[in-house]
N, C-alpha and C positions, 0 to 999 in steps of 0.2 A: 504494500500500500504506500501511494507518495502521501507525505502529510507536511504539510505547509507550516506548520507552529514556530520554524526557524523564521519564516517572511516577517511573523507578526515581531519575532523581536528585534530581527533588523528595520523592521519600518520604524518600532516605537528608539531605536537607537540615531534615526537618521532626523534630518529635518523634516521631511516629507510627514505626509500624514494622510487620512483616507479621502478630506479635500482635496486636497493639493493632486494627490493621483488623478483624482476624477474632473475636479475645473481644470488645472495649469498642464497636465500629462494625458488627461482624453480618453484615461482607464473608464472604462464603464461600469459603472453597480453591479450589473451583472458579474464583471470580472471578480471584481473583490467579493462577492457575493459566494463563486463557488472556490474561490483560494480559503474563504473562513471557512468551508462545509467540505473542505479537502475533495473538491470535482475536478475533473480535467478538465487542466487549459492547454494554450498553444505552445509551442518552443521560442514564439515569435513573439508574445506577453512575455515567457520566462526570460527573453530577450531585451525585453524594453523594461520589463523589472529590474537585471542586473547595471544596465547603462541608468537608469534616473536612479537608486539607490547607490550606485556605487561600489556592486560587492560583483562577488562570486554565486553561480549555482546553488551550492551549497548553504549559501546562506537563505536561500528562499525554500528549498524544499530538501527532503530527509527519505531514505526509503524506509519502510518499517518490514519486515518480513511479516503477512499474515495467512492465516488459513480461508482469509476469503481472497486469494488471488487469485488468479487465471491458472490452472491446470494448464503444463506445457508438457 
């Protein structure tokens, strides 16, 4: 499972905040919407997350290993 809980604490470490994403950055409700309820998004947001934050991958998302994965 990817789970997002790294985003929330580099967003509350950064300037930015859930306005700022959404007026000044053009993220949409919906976006921050399923980053809090840990839904897929694009590589292309995870993209435009690390450039307006500042970080790395890793700082926005985490794998968790769980038993509701995808069977491969």
């Amino acid at each position: 499972m990817i789970d997002y809980s790294p985003f929330w604490v580099t967003l509350e470490k950064s300037a930015e905040n859930w306005y700022t994403l959404t007026a000044k950055h053009h993220l949409s409700h919906s976006t921050l919407h399923r980053l809090k309820h840990n839904k897929d998004i694009s590589t292309k947001t995870l993209n435009d997350l690390c450039r307006i934050l500042d970080c790395r991958v890793e700082d926005i998302i985490v794998y968790i290993p769980s038993k509701n994965d995808q069977i491969l």
